[in-house]
C-alpha positions in Angstrom: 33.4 -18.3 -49.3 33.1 -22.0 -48.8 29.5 -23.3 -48.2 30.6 -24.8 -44.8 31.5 -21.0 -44.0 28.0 -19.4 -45.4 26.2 -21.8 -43.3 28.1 -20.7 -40.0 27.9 -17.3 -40.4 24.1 -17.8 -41.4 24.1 -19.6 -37.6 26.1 -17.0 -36.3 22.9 -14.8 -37.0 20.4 -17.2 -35.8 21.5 -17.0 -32.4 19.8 -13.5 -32.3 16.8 -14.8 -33.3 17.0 -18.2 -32.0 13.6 -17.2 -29.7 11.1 -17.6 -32.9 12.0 -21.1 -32.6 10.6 -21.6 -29.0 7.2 -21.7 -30.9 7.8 -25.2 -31.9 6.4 -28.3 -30.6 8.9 -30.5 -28.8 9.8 -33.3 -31.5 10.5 -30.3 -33.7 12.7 -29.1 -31.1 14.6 -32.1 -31.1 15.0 -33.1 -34.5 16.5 -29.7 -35.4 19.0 -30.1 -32.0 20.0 -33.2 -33.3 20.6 -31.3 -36.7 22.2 -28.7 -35.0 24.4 -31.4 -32.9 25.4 -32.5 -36.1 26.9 -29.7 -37.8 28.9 -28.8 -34.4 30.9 -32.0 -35.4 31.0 -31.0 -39.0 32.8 -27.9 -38.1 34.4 -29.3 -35.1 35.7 -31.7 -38.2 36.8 -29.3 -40.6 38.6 -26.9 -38.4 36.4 -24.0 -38.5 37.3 -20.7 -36.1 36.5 -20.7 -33.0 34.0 -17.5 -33.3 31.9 -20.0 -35.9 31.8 -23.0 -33.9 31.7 -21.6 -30.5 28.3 -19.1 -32.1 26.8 -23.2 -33.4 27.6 -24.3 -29.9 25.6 -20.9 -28.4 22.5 -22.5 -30.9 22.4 -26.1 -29.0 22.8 -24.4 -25.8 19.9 -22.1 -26.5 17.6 -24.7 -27.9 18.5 -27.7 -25.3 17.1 -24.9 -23.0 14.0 -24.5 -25.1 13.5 -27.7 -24.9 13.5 -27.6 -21.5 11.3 -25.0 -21.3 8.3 -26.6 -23.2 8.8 -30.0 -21.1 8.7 -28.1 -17.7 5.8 -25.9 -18.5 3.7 -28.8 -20.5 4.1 -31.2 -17.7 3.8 -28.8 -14.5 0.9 -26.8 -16.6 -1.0 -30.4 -16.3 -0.4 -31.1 -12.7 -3.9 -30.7 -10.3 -2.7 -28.6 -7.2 -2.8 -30.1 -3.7 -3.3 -28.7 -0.7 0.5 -29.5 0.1 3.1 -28.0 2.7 6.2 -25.6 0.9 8.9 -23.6 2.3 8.5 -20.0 2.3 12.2 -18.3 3.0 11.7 -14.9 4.9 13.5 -12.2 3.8 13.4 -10.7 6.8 16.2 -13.1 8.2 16.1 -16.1 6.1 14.2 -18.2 8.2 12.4 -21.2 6.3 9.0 -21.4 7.1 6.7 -24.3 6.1 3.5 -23.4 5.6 0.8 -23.8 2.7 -0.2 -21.8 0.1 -3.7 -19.5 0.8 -5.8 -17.1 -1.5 -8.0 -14.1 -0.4 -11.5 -14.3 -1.8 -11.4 -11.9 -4.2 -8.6 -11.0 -5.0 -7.0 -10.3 -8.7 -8.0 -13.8 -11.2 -5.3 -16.3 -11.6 -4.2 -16.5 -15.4 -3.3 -19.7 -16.1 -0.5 -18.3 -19.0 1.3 -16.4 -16.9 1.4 -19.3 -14.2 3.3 -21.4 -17.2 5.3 -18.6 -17.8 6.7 -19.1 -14.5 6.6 -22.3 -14.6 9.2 -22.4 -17.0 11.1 -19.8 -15.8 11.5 -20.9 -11.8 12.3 -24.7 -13.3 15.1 -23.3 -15.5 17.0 -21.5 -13.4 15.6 -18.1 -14.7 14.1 -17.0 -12.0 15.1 -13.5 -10.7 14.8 -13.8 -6.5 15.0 -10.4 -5.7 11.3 -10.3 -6.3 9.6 -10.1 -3.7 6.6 -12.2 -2.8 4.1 -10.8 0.3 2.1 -12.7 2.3 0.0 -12.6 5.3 -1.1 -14.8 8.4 -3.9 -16.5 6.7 -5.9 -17.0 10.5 -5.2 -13.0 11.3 -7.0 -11.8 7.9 -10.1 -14.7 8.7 -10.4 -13.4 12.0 -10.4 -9.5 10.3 -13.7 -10.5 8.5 -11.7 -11.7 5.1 -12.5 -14.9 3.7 -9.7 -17.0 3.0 -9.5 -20.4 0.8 -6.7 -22.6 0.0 -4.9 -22.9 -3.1 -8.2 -24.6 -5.4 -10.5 -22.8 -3.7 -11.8 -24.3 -0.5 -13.2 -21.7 2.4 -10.5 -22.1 5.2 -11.8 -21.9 8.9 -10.1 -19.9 11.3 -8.7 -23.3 13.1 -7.5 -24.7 9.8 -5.7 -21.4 8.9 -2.8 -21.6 11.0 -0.9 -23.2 9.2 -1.7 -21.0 5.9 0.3 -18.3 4.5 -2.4 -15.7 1.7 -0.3 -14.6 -0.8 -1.1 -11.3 -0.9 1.3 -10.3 -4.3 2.8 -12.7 -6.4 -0.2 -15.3 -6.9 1.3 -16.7 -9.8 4.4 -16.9 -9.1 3.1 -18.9 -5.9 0.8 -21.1 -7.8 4.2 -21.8 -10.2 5.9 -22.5 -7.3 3.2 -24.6 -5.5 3.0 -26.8 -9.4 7.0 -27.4 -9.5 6.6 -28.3 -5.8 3.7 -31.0 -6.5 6.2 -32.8 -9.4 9.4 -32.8 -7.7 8.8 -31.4 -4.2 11.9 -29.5 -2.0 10.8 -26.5 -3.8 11.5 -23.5 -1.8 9.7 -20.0 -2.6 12.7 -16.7 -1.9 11.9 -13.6 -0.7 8.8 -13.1 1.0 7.9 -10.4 3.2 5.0 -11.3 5.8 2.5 -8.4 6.3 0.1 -7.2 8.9 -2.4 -5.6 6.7 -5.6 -4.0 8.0 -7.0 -3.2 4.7 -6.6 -5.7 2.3 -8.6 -4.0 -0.5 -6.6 -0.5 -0.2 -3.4 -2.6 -0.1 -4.1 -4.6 -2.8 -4.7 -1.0 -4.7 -1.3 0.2 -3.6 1.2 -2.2 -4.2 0.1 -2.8 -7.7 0.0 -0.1 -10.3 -3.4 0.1 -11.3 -3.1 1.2 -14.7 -1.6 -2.0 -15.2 -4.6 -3.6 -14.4 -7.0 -4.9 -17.0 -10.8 -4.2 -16.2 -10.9 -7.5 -14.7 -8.4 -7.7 -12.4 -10.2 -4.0 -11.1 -14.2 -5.0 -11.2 -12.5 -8.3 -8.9 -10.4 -6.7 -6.6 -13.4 -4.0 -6.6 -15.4 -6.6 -4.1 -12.8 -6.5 -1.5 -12.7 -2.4 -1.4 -16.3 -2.4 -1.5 -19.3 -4.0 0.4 -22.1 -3.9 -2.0 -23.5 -7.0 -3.7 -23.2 -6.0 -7.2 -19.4 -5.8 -7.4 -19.2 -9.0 -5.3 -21.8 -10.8 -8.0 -19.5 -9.4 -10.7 -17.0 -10.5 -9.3 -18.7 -14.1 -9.6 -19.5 -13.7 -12.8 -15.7 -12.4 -14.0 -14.4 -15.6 -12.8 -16.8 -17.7 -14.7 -15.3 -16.0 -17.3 -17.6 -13.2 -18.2 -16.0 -9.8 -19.3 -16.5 -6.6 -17.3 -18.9 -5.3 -19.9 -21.4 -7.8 -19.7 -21.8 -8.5 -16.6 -22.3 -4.6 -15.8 -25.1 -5.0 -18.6 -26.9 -8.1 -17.0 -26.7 -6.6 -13.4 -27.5 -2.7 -14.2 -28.1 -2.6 -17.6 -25.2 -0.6 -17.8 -21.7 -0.3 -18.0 -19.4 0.4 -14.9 -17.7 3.2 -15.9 -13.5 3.7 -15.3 -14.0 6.7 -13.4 -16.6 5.1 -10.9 -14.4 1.9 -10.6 -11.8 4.2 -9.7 -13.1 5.3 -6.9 -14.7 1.6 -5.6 -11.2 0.5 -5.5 -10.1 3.8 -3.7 -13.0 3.2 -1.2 -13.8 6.7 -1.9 -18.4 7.7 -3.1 -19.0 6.9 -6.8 -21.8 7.2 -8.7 -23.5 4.7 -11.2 -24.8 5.9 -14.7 -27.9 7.8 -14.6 -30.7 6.1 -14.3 -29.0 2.8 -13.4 -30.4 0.2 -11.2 -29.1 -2.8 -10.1 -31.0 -5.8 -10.3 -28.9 -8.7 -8.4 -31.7 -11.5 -9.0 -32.7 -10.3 -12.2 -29.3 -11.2 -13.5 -28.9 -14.2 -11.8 -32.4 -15.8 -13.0 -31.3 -14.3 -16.8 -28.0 -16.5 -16.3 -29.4 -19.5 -15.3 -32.1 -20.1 -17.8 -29.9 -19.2 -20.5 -27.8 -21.9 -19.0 -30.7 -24.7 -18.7 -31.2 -23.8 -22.4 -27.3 -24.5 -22.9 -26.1 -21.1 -23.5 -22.4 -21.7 -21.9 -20.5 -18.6 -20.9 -18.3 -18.4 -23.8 -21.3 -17.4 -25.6 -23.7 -15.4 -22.6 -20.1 -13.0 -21.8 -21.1 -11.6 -25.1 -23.4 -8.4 -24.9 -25.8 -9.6 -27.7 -27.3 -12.0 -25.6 -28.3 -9.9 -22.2 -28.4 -6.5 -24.5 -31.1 -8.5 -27.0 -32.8 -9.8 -23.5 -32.9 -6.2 -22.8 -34.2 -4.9 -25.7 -36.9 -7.2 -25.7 -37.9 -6.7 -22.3 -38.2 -3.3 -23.0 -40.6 -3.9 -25.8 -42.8 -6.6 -24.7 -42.9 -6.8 -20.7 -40.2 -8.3 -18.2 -42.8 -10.9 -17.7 -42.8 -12.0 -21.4 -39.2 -11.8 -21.8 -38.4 -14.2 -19.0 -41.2 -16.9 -20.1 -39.4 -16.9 -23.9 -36.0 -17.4 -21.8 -37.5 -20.2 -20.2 -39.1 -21.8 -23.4 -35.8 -21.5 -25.0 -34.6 -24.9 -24.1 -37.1 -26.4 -26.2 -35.0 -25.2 -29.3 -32.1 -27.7 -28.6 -29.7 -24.7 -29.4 -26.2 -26.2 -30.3 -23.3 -24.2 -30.6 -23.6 -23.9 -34.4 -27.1 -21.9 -34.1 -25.2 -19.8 -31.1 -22.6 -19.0 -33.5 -25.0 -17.1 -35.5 -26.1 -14.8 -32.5 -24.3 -11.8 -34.0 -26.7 -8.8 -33.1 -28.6 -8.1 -30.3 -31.5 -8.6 -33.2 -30.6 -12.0 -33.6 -31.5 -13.1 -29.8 -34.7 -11.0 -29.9 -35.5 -13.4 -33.1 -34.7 -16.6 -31.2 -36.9 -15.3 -28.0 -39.4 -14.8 -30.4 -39.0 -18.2 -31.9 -39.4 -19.5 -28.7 -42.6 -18.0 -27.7 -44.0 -19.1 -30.5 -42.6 -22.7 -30.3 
């Protein structure tokens, strides 16, 4: 076998496994297209069978795609949302409706990833339109009691809302939309079902498979099926970026338990640990002094820190506990001394340290 033919067949295999190359950076991308371009000719050249060069021609295809790919997502991943018009086509009867894009407070956090997912997806042609996307009259959900904000955030009056569709499911495949739509505009978002929803908690329960759901996306939506302050605080909290765990422990001392959840988001009596009690500004005033002594989130939605608060609470007085807190900006902590928070132990030491300072 000639090595022009062991190299073609080897290609011939690549194009099963072409997809570990999507993990490369752009230039690389295009320095091994341009390879690839290059060897087309070489076996255009030589007369190779048409199974060899049409498989080397099935390689530039798939990476001139990849390509694509990358550039879409990177650029469209970078581009700040606006508060901008886009067509929704009904499924009903293919009417084209412009309206803009609206959120209900509360509802399940945005991942980023998955947004660039789509990104890429929608901008390549990939995009399978038989999903459906379901939305509701942002004004009729405001005037239900819901509250409503646009697309980064912003609380939407009743007056303003009119011109709002909430996307209900399919958030980030909206907010991919609403990205491609900001770089080249004319984008138009298929198959969307508008809803009159009473309950949007229970429906947002329904349509998804809950099991599916990560705690997150549960304690969040949680605050729409329930009332109560603590899952609405949590709720906060998860989209600082805190994990369900820890901000159960820095509102109850405790951690929500699956069962209980379960039957917040069903609407349905739970009960709380025993002994629980939640403590709304106690949490609060625990996260904002650790903040003022430059303890971010990345570090606080670790249980050390509220579980060695705790601890030492417990041991010396809730008054004590709170005045080392508050001294603990005077230890200019820096992420490297953070870092070696490790143990609950370790921020009892530090809120000693403190006292002492």
């Amino acid at each position: 076998m000639t090595a022009e033919l062991t190299k073609a067949t080897e290609n011939v295999n690549t194009v099963s496994n072409i997809k570990t190359i999507t993990t490369m950076c752009t230039k690389d991308l295009k320095k091994r297209l341009a390879k690839e371009e290059r060897d087309l000719k070489s076996l255009i050249n030589k007369r190779m069978n048409d199974t060899i060069i049409n498989a080397q021609r099935e390689i530039i295809a798939q990476l001139q795609q990849d390509i694509a790919q990358v550039e879409s997502k990177k650029l469209a991943s970078t581009v700040a949302l606006n508060d901008d018009v886009i067509t929704f086509r009904l499924a009903k009867d293919g009417k084209e409706v412009s309206k803009k894009i609206a959120l209900v407070k509360n509802n399940r956090v945005i991942n980023s990833k998955k947004v660039d997912e789509f990104i890429a997806i929608i901008d390549n042609g990939k995009y399978e339109e038989a999903y459906p996307i379901i939305v509701a009259e942002a004004k009729a959900l405001i005037e239900a009691g819901y509250t409503v904000t646009d697309i980064n955030g912003r609380e939407l009056s009743a007056e303003e809302a009119e011109g709002y569709y909430v996307i209900l499911d399919g958030q980030h495949r909206g907010t991919a939309f609403a990205k491609l739509n900001a770089i080249k505009g004319g984008i138009v978002i298929p198959n969307v079902f508008v809803k009159e929803v009473k309950n949007i908690g229970e429906y947002l329960v329904n349509i998804n498979t809950v099991g599916n759901w990560d705690k997150k996306d549960r304690l969040t939506v949680a605050a729409l099926t329930s009332e109560e302050a603590l899952f609405k605080n949590m709720a906060e909290l998860i989209k600082e970026g805190f994990n369900p765990t820890t901000a159960g422990l820095v509102y109850t001392r405790k951690s929500i338990s699956e069962k209980a959840l379960d039957k917040v988001l069903k609407g349905e009596e739970y009960k709380l640990p025993k002994g629980t009690t939640i403590e709304i500004e106690r949490g609060n005033k625990f996260i904002t002094l650790c903040k003022a002594a430059h303890i971010t989130v990345s570090f606080l939605t670790k249980r050390y820190f509220i579980k060695g608060f705790n601890s030492y609470a417990k041991i010396n007085s809730e008054e004590q506990a709170f005045e080392a807190l508050d001294k603990l900006k005077a230890l200019n902590l820096n992420e490297e001394r953070l870092k070696q928070v490790k143990e609950e132990d370790d921020f009892q030491v530090m809120l000693k340290e403190a006292l002492e300072a």
